[in-house]
C-alpha positions in Angstrom: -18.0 -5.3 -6.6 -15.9 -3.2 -8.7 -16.0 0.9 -8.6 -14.6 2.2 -12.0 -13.0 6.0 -11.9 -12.7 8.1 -14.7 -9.3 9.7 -15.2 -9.6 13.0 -12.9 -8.6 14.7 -10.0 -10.5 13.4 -6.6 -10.5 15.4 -3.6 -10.4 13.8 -0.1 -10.9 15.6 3.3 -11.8 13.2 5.8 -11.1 9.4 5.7 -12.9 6.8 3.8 -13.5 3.9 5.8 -14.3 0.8 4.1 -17.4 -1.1 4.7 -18.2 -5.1 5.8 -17.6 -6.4 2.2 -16.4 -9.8 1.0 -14.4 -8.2 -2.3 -14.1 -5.0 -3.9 -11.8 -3.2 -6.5 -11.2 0.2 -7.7 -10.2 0.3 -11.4 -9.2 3.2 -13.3 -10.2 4.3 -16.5 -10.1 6.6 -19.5 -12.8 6.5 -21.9 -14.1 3.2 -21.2 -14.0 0.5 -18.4 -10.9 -1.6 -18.8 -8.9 0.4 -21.0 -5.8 1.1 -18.6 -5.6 4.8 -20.0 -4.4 7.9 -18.0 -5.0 6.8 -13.8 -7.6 9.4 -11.9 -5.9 10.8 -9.3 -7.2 10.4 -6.0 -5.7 13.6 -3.2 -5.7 14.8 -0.3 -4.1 18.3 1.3 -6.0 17.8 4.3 -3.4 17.8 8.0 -3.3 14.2 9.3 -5.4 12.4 6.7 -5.8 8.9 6.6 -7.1 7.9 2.6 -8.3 4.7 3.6 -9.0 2.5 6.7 -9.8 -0.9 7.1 -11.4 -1.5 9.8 -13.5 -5.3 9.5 -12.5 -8.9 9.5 -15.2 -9.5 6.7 -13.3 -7.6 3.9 -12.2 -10.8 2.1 -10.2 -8.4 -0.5 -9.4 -5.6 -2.3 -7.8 -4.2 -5.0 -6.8 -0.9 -6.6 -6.3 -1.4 -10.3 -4.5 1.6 -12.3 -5.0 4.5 -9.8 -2.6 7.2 -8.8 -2.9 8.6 -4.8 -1.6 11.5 -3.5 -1.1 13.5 -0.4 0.6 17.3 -0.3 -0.7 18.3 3.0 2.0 19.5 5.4 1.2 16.7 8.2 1.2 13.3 6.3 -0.8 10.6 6.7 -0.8 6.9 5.7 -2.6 6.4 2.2 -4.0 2.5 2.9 -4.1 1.4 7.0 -5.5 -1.9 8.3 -6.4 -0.4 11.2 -9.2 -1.6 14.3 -9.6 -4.9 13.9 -8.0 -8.2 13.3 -7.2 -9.1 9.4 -8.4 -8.2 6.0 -8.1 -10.6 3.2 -5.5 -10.2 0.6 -4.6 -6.5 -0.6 -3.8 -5.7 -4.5 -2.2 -2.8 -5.7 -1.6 -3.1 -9.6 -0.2 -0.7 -11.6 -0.7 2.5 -9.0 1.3 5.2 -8.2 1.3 6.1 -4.6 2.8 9.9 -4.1 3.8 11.8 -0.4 2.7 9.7 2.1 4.0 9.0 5.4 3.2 5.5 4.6 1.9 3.5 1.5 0.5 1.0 3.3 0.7 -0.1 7.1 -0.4 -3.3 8.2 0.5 -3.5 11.9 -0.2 -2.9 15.2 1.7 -5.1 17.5 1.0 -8.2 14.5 -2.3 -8.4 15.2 -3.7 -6.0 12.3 -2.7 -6.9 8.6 -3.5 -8.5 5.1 -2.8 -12.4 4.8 -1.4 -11.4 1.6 -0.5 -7.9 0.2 0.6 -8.1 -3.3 2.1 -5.1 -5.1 2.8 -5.3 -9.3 3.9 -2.4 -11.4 3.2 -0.1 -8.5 5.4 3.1 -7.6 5.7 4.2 -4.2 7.8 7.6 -3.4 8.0 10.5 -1.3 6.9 9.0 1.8 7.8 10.6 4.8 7.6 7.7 7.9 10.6 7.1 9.7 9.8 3.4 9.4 8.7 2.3 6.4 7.1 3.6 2.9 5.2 0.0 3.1 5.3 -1.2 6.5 3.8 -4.5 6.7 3.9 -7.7 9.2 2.1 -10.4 7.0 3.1 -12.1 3.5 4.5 -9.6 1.0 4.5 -10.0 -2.8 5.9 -7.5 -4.7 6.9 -7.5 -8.5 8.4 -4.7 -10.9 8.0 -2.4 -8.3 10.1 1.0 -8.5 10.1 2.2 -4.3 12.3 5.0 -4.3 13.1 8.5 -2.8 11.1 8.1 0.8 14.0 10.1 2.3 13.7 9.3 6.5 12.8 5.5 6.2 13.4 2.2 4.2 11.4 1.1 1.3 9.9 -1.7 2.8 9.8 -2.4 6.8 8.8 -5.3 8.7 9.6 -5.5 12.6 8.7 -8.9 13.3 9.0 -12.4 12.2 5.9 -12.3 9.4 2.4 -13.6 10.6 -0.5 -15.4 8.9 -0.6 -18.7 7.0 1.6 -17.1 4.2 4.5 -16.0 5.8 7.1 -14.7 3.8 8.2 -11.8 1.5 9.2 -12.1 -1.7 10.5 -9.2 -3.9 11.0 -9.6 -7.8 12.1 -7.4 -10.2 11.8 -4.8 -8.5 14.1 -1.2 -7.6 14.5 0.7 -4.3 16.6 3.5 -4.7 17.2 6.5 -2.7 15.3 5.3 0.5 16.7 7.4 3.8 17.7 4.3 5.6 17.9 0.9 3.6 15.8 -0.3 0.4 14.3 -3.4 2.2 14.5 -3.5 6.4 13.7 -6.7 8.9 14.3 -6.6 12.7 14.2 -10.0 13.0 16.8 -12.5 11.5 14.1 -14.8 11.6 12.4 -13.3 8.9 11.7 -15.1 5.6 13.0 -12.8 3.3 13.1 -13.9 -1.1 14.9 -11.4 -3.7 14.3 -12.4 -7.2 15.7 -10.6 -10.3 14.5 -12.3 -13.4 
């Protein structure tokens, strides 16, 4: 199940909740499917607008595939939240640029709403405005050449308990937080499994 958009500006108002699907992907394109050209750009100005909510334990995955997402309204919102319900399969974010949030991504509500895995590569997060986290996440992390930079009130990444799920663990490589408000990468628990790789 994989939804191709063409480079362009998409307007959201109102969230867009994600239906009971085992996998799905979002892939940008230019002038044909798979050619990694110029990302669509996917905004919102809309006051307290979620861009996507998860909200079923039957999404087995999903990715998004060269897409930038936006949000300029003057009460932020989170751009990707697991949010009802229990767990969604593993998360990808590959080569996406994720712009003025007040989160990236949150997976959490008292650890019992997450991704078993969330995987980020080549993505760039910035200019989100949470006091927690620009990716605030309790389950395994993956991130790789990642540039997460200039969220001016919170850290980069944020996790406030030890991490849940059979893939516990966060595990950073090659990757650049710079200019986060509080600290690049943030754990409130000593207990957490924490890897920084750069090569």
């Amino acid at each position: 199940n994989t939804v191709f958009l063409k480079a362009g500006t998409y307007t959201f108002t109102s969230t867009l909740s994600f239906p009971a699907v085992q996998k799905f992907a979002v892939e940008g394109y230019q002038s044909s499917h798979g050619d990694y050209g110029t990302r669509p750009l996917i905004t919102t100005s809309t006051n307290s607008t979620v861009m996507f909510l998860y909200q079923s334990t039957t999404i087995k995955g999903a990715t998004f595939r060269n897409i930038s997402m936006s949000n300029t309204a003057s009460t932020r919102a989170i751009c990707v939240n697991v949010g009802l319900s229990g767990t969604v399969g593993q998360m990808l974010f590959y080569d996406c640029l994720i712009d003025g949030f007040s989160n990236s991504f949150v997976g959490d509500n008292n650890s019992s709403y997450y991704s078993t895995e969330l995987k980020l590569i080549r993505t760039e997060v910035k200019n989100c405005t949470a006091t927690n986290g620009a990716v605030f996440h309790v389950g395994c992390t993956y991130m790789y050449a990642c540039w997460i930079h200039d969220n001016p009130n919170g850290s980069g990444f944020y996790t406030n308990t030890t991490p849940v799920g059979s893939l516990a663990g966060n595990s950073f490589v090659c990757c650049v937080f710079s200019g986060n408000g509080i600290d690049g990468i943030f754990s409130n628990t000593s207990s957490n499994n924490i890897s920084l790789n750069a090569s």
